[in-house]
C-alpha positions as a Markdown table, in Angstrom:
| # | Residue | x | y | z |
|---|---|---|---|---|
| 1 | Unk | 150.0 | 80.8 | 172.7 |
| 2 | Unk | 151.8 | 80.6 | 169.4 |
| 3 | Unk | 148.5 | 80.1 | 167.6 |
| 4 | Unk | 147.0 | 83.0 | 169.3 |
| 5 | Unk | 150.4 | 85.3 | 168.5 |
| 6 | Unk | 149.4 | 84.1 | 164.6 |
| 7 | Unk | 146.1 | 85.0 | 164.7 |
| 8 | Unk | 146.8 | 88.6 | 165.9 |
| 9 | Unk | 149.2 | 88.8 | 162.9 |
| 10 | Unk | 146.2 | 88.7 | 160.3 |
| 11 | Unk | 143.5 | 90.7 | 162.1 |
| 12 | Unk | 141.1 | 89.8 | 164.4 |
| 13 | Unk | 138.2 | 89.1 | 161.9 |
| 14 | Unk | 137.2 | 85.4 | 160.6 |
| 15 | Unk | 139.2 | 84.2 | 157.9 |
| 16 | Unk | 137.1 | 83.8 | 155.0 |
| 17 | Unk | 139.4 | 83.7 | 151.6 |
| 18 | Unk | 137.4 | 84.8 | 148.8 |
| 19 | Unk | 138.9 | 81.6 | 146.6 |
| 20 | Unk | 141.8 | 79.0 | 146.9 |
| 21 | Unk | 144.8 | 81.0 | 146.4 |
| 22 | Unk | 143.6 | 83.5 | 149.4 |
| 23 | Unk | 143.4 | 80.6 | 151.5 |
| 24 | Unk | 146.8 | 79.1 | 150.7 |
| 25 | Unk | 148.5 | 82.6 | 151.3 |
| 26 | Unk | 146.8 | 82.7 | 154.9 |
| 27 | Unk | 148.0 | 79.6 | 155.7 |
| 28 | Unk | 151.7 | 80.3 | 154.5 |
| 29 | Unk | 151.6 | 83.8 | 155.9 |
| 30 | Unk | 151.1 | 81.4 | 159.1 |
| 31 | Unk | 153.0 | 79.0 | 158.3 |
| 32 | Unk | 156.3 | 81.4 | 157.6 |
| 33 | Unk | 155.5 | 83.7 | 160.9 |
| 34 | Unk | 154.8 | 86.9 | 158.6 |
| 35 | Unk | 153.5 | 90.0 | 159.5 |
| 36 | Unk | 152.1 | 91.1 | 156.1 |
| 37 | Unk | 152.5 | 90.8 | 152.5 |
| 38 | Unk | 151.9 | 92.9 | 149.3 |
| 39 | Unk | 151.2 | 90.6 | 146.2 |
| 40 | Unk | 150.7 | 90.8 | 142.5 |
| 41 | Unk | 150.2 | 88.2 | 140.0 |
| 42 | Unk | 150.1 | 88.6 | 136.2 |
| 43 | Unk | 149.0 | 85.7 | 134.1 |
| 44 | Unk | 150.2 | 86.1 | 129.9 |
| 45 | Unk | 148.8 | 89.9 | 129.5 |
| 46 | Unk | 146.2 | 89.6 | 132.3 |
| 47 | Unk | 147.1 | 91.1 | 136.3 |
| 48 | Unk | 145.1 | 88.5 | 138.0 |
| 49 | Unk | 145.7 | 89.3 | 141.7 |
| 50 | Unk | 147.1 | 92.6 | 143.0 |
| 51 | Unk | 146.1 | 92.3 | 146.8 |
| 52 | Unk | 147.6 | 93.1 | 150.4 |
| 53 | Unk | 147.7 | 90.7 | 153.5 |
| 54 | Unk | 147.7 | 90.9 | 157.4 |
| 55 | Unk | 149.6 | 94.2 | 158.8 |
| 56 | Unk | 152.2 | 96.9 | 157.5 |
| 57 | Unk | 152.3 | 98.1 | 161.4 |
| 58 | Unk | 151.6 | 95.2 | 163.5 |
| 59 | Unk | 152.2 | 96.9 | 167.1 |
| 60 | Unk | 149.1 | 99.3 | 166.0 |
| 61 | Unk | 147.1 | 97.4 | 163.7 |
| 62 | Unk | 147.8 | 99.3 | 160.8 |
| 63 | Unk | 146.7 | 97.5 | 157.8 |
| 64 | Unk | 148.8 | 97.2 | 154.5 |
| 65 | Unk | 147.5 | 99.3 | 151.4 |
| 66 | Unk | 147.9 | 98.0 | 147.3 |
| 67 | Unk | 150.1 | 100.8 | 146.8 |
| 68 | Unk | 152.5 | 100.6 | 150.1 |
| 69 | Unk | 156.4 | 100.6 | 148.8 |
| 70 | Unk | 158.8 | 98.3 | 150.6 |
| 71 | Unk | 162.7 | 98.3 | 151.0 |
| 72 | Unk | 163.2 | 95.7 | 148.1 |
| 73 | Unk | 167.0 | 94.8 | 149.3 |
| 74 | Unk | 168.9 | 92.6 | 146.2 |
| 75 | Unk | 166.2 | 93.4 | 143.8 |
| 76 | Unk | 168.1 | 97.0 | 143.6 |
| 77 | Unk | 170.8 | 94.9 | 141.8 |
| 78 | Unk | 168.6 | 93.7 | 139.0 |
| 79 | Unk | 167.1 | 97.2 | 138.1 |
| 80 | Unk | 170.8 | 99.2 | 138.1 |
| 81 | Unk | 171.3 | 96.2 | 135.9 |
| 82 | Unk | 168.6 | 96.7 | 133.5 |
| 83 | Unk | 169.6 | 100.1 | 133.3 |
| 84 | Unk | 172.9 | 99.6 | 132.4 |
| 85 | Unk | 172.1 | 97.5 | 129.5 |
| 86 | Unk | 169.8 | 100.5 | 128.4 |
| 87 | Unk | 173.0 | 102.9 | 128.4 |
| 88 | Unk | 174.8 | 100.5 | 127.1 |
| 89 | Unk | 172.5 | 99.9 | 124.1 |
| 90 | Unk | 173.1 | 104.1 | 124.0 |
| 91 | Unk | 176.7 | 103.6 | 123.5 |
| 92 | Unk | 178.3 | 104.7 | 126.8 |
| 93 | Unk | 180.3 | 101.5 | 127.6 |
| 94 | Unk | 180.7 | 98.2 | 126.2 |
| 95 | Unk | 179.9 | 94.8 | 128.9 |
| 96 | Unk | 183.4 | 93.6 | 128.8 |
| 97 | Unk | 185.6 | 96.9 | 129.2 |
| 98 | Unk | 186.7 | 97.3 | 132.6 |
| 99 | Unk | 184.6 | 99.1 | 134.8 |
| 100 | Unk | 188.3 | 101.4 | 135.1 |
| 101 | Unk | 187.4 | 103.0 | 132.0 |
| 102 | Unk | 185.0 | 105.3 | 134.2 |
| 103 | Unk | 186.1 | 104.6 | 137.7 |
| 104 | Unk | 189.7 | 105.7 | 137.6 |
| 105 | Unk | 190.0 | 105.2 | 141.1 |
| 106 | Unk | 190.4 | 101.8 | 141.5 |
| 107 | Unk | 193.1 | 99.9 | 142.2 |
| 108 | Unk | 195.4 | 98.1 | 140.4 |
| 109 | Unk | 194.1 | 94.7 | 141.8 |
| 110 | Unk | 190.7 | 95.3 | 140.6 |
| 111 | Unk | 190.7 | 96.8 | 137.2 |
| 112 | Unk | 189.7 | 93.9 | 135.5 |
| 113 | Unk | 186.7 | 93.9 | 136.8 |
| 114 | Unk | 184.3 | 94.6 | 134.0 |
| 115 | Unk | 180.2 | 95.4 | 134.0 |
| 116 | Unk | 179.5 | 91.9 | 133.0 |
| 117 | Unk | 181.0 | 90.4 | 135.8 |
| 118 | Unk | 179.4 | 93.2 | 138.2 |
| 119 | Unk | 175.8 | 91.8 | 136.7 |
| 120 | Unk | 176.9 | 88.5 | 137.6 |
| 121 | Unk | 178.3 | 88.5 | 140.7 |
| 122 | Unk | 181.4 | 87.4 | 139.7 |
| 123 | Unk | 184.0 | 90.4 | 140.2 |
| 124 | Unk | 185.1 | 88.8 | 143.2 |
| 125 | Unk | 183.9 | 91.5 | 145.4 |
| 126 | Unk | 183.1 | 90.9 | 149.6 |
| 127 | Unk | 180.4 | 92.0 | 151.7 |
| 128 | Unk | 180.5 | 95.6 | 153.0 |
| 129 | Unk | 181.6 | 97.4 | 150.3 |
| 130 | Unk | 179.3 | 100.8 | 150.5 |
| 131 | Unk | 180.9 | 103.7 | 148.5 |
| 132 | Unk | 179.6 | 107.1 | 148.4 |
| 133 | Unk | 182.0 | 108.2 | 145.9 |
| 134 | Unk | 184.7 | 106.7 | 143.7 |
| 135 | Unk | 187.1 | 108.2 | 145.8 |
| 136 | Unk | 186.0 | 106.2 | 149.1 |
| 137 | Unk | 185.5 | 103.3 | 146.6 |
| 138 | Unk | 189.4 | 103.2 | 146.0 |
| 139 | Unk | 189.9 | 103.6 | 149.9 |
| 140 | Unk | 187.8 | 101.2 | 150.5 |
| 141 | Unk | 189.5 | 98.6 | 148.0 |
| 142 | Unk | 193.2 | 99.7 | 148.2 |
| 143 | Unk | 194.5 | 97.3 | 151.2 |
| 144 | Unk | 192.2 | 94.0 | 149.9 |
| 145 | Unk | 192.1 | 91.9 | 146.9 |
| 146 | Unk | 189.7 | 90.4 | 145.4 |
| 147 | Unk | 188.0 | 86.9 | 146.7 |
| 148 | Unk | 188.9 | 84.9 | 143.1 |
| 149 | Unk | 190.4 | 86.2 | 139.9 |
| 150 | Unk | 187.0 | 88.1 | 138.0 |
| 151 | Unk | 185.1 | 85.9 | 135.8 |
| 152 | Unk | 186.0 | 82.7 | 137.5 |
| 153 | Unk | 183.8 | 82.5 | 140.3 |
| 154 | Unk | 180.6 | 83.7 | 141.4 |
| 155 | Unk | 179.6 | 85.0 | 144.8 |
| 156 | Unk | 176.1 | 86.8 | 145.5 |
| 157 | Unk | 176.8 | 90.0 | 147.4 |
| 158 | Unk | 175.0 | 94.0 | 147.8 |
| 159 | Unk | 178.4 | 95.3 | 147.1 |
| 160 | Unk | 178.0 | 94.3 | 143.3 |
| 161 | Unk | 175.1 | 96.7 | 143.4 |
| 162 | Unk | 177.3 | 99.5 | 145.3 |
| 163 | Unk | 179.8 | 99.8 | 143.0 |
| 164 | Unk | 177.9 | 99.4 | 139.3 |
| 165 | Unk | 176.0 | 102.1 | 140.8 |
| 166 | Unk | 178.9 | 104.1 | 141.3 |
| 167 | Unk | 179.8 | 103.0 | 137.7 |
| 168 | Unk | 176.5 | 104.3 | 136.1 |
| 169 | Unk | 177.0 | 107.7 | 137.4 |
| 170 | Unk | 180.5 | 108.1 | 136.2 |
| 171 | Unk | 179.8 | 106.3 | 132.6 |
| 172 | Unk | 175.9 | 108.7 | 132.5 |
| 173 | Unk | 177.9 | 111.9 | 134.2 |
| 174 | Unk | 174.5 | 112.0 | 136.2 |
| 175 | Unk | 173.4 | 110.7 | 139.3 |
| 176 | Unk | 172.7 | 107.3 | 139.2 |
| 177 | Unk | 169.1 | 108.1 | 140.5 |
| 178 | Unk | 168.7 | 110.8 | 137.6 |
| 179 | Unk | 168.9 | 108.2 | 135.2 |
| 180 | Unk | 167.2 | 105.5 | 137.1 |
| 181 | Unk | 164.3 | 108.3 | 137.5 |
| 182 | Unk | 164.2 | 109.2 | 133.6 |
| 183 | Unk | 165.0 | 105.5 | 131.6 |
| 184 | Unk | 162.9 | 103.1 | 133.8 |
| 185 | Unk | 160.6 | 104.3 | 136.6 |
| 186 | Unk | 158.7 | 106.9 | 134.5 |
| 187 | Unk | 158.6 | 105.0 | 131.1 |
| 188 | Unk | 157.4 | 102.4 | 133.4 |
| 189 | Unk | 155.1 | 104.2 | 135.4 |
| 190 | Unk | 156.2 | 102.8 | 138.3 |
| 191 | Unk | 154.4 | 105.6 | 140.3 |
| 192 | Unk | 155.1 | 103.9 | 143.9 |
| 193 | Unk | 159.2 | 103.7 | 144.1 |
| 194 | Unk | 160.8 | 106.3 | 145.7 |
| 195 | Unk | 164.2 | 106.5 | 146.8 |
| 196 | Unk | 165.0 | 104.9 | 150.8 |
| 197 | Unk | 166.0 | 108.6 | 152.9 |
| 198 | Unk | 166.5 | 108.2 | 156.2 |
| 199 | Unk | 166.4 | 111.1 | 156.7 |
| 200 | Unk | 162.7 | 111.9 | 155.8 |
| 201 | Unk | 161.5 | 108.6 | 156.2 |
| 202 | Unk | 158.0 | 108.5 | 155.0 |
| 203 | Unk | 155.5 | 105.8 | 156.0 |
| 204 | Unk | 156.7 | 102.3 | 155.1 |
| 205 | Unk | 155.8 | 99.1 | 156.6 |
| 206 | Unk | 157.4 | 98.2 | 160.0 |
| 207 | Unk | 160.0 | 95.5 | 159.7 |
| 208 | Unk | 159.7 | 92.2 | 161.7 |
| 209 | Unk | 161.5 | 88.8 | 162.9 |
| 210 | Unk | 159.8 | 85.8 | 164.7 |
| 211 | Unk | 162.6 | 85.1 | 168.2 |
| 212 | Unk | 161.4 | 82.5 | 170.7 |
| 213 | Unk | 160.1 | 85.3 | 172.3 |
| 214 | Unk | 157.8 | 86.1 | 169.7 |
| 215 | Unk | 157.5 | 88.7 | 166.9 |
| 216 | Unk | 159.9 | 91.5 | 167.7 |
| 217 | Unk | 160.2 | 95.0 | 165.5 |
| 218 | Unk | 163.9 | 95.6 | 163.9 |
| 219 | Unk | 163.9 | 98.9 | 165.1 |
| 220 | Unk | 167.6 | 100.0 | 162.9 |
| 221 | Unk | 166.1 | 99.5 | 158.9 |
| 222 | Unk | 166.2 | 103.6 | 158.2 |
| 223 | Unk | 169.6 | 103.8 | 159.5 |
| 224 | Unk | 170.7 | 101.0 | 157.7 |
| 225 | Unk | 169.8 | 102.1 | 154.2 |
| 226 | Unk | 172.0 | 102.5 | 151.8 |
| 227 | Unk | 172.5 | 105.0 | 149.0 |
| 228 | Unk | 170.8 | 104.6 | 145.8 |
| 229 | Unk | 168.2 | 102.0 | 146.8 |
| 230 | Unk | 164.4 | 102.2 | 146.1 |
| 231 | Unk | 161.5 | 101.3 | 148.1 |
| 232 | Unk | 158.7 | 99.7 | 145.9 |
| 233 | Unk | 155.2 | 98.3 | 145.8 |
| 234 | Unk | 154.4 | 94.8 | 144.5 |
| 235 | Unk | 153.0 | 96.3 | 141.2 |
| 236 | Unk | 155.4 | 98.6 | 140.8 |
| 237 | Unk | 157.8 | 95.2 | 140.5 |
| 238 | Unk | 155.1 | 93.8 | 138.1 |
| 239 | Unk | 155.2 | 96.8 | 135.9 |
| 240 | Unk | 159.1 | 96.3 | 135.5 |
| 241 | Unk | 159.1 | 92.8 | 134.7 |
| 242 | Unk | 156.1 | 93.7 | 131.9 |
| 243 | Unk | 158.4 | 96.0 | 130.7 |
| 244 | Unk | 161.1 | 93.9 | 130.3 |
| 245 | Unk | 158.9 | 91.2 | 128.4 |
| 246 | Unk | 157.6 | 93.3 | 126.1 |
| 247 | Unk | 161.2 | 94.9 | 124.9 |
| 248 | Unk | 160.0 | 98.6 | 126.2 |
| 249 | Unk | 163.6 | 99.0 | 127.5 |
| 250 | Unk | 165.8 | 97.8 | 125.3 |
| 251 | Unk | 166.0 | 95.3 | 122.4 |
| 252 | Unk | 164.9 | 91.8 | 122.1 |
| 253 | Unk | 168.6 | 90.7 | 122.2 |
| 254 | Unk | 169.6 | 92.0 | 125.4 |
| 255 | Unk | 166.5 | 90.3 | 127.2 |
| 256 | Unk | 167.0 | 87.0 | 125.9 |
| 257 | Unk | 170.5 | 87.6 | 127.5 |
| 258 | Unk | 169.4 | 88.3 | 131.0 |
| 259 | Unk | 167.5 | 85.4 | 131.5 |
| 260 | Unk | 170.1 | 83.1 | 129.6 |
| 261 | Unk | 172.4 | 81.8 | 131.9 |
| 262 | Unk | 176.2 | 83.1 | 131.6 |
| 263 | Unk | 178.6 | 80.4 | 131.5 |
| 264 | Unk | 180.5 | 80.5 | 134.5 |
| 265 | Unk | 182.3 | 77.1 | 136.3 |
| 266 | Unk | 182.3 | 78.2 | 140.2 |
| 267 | Unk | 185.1 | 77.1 | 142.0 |
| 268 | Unk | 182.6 | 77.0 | 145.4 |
| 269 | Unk | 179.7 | 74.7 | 144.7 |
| 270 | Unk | 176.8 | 76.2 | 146.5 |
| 271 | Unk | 177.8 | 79.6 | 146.2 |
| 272 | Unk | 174.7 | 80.6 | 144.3 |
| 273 | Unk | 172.4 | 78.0 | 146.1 |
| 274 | Unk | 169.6 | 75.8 | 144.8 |
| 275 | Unk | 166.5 | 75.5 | 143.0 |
| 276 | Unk | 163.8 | 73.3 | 143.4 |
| 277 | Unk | 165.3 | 70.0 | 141.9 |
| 278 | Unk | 168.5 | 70.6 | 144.2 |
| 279 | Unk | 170.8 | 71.6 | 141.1 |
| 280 | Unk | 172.7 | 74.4 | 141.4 |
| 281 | Unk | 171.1 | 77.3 | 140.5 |
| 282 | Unk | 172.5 | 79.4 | 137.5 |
| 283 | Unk | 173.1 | 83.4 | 137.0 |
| 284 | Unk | 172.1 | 85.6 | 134.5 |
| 285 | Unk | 172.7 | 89.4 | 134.4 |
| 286 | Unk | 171.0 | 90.5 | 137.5 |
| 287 | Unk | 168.2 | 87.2 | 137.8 |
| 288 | Unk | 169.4 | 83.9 | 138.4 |
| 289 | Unk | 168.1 | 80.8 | 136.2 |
| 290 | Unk | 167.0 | 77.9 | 136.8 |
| 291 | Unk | 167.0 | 75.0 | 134.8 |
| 292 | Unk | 163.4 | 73.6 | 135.1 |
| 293 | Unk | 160.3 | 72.5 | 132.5 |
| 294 | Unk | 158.8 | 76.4 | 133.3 |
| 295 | Unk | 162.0 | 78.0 | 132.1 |
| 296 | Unk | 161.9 | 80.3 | 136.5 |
| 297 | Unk | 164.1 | 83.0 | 136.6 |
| 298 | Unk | 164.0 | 84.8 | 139.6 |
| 299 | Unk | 165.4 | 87.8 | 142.0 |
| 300 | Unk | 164.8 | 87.6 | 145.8 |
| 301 | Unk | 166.0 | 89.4 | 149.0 |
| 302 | Unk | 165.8 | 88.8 | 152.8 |
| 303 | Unk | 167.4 | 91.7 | 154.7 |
| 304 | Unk | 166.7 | 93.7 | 158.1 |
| 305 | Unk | 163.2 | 92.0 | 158.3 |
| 306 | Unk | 162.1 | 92.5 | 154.9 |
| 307 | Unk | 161.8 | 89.6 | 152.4 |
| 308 | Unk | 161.1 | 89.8 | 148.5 |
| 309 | Unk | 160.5 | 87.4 | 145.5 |
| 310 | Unk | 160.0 | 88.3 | 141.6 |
| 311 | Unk | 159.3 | 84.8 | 140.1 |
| 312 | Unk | 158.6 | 84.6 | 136.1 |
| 313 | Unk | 157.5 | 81.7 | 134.5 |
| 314 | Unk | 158.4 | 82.1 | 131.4 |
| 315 | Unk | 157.2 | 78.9 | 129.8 |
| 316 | Unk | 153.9 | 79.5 | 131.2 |
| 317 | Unk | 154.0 | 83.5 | 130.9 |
| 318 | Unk | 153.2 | 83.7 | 134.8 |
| 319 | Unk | 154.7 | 87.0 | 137.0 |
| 320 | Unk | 154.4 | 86.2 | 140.8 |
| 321 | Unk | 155.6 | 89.4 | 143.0 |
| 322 | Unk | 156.0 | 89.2 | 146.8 |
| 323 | Unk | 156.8 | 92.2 | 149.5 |
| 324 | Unk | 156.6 | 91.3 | 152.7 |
| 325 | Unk | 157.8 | 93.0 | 156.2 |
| 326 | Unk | 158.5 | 89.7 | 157.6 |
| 327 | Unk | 161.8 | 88.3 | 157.8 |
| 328 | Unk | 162.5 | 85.1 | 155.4 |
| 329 | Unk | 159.4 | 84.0 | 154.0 |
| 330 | Unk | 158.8 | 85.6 | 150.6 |
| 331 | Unk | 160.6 | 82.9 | 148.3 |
| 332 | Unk | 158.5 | 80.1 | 149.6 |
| 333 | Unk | 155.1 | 82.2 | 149.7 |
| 334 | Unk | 155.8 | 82.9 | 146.1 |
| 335 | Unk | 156.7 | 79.4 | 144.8 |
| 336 | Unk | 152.9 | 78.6 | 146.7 |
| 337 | Unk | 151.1 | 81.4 | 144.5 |
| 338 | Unk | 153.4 | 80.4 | 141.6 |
| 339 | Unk | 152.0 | 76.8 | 141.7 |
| 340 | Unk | 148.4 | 77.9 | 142.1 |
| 341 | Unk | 148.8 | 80.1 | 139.0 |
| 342 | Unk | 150.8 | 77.6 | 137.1 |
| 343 | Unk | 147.8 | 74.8 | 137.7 |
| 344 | Unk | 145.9 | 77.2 | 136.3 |
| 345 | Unk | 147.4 | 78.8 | 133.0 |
| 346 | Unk | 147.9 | 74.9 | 132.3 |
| 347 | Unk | 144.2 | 73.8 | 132.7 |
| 348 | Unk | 143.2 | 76.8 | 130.5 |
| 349 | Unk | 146.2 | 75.7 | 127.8 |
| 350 | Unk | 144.8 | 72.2 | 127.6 |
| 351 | Unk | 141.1 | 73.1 | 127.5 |
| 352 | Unk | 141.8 | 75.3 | 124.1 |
């Protein structure tokens, strides 16, 4: 039964992979119970696989286009942080000023928190801080403190996102999606994003979970979107990390400092998880870093069905994107495309 369930979830025609790495997604699209997946690759300068899998609309058989636009969750935290660094490159605020300076709503309790520690996760926010406005933002924190004293801790949460959005608006005195809009989607041409409205929701790929009854549809993504957050295809993803490798956003500086990790000593091991050696994993401003012979950094999400994973290589100049409508799933299907990609780039580097 469960194998038949499977084979419904990638089509009904034979499975015939037109090389290696189609036939070691297949199997992990299997092997993690997913739906569908959206994937791009880009090796040094070179997109070497831009290419869709199984179904955006599983229920009627709906296949999933190059250019379909997910919900991309966490990953919303890296790009408001990427565009902070632009305005603060264009003299709006400085990292370490509290965010206060703009937000004048905030409580006593938390005006120490600074832009820094917002990129970093370490502001001591909880979950389920959703503002609209600064005003609910000061509601919202008046009667809480925060989980640990900013700066000394490190705890990986959407509210981060919530508020340095808020923050961005105030510091810009423009709608955060304004400047999103005009400083990184269209320099980037990243043609695909658009922002999540519930209430025009246009077609977007139908989110699942695997039960021990079987794949089931989350039926209540739209309504729980959340302001500010982008939906966005799997090259739209590798046109932002491109960007940010070849300094077209800001200067050289400022990228070596997002993918350098920020010296913070957690007072919760495992707060921040794992990487592949079993060492704790290390933050940047918005990626986390890990401390490997490829020099990963990496930005993931799994939230309300949908899963995504932007893995760079950096030793090896390798960019591995992965959308999917599945629940869980993306980090490990893009840690199986990494390693086909990183075999690769090395047998070219020892043949020259």
């Amino acid at each position: 039964m469960l194998l038949a369930s499977l084979a419904l979830l990638l089509g009904s025609g034979p499975l015939q992979p037109a090389d290696s790495v189609d036939a070691d997604i297949l199997v992990a699209l299997q092997g993690y119970r997913l739906p569908g997946a959206s994937i791009a690759v880009q090796v040094r300068d070179q997109v070497v696989l831009e290419k869709t899998y199984g179904s955006a609309d599983h229920s009627k058989g709906i296949g999933t286009p190059t250019s379909l636009a997910y919900p991309i969750g966490s990953l919303n935290h890296t790009l408001a942080t990427t565009l902070a660094l632009i305005l603060h490159e264009e003299g709006l605020f400085e990292l370490d000023e509290s965010i206060a300076q703009h937000l004048d709503a905030l409580p006593e309790a938390w005006r120490s928190i600074t832009p820094r520690h917002l990129f970093t996760h370490a502001s001591g926010l909880a979950d389920g801080i959703v503002p609209r406005t600064p005003a609910e933002l000061g509601e919202q924190l008046r009667d809480t403190a925060p989980l640990f004293p900013p700066g000394t801790d490190s705890f990986e949460t959407d509210s981060s996102f919530h508020v340095l959005r808020l923050f961005l608006a105030a510091a810009a005195e423009k709608p955060y999606e304004t400047s999103m809009e005009e400083k990184i989607l269209a320099p980037l041409s990243m043609q695909e994003c658009r922002w999540f409205d519930p209430d025009e929701p246009p077609f977007r790929p139908k989110a699942y979970e695997w039960t021990d009854d079987g794949l089931i549809e989350i039926a209540d993504v739209v309504s729980d979107a959340q302001p500010g957050e982008l939906l966005a295809s799997a090259g739209d993803l590798l046109l932002f990390v491109t960007g940010l490798r070849g300094d077209q956003l800001f200067s050289r500086k400022l990228v070596r400092q997002i993918w350098s990790p920020v010296p913070i000593t957690l007072q919760t091991p495992g707060n921040l998880g794992t990487d592949a050696h079993g060492r704790e994993r290390q933050v940047g401003l918005g990626w986390f870093v890990d401390r490997g012979p490829n020099q990963l950094v990496h930005r993931g999400s799994d939230r309300n069905g949908f899963s995504a994973q932007v893995d760079l290589y950096r030793k090896r100049d390798v960019t591995v994107v992965v959308l999917s409508n599945g629940a869980g799933g993306a980090q490990g299907l893009a840690e199986i495309v990494g390693r086909h990609y990183l075999k690769e780039a090395s047998g070219k580097r020892r043949r020259r």
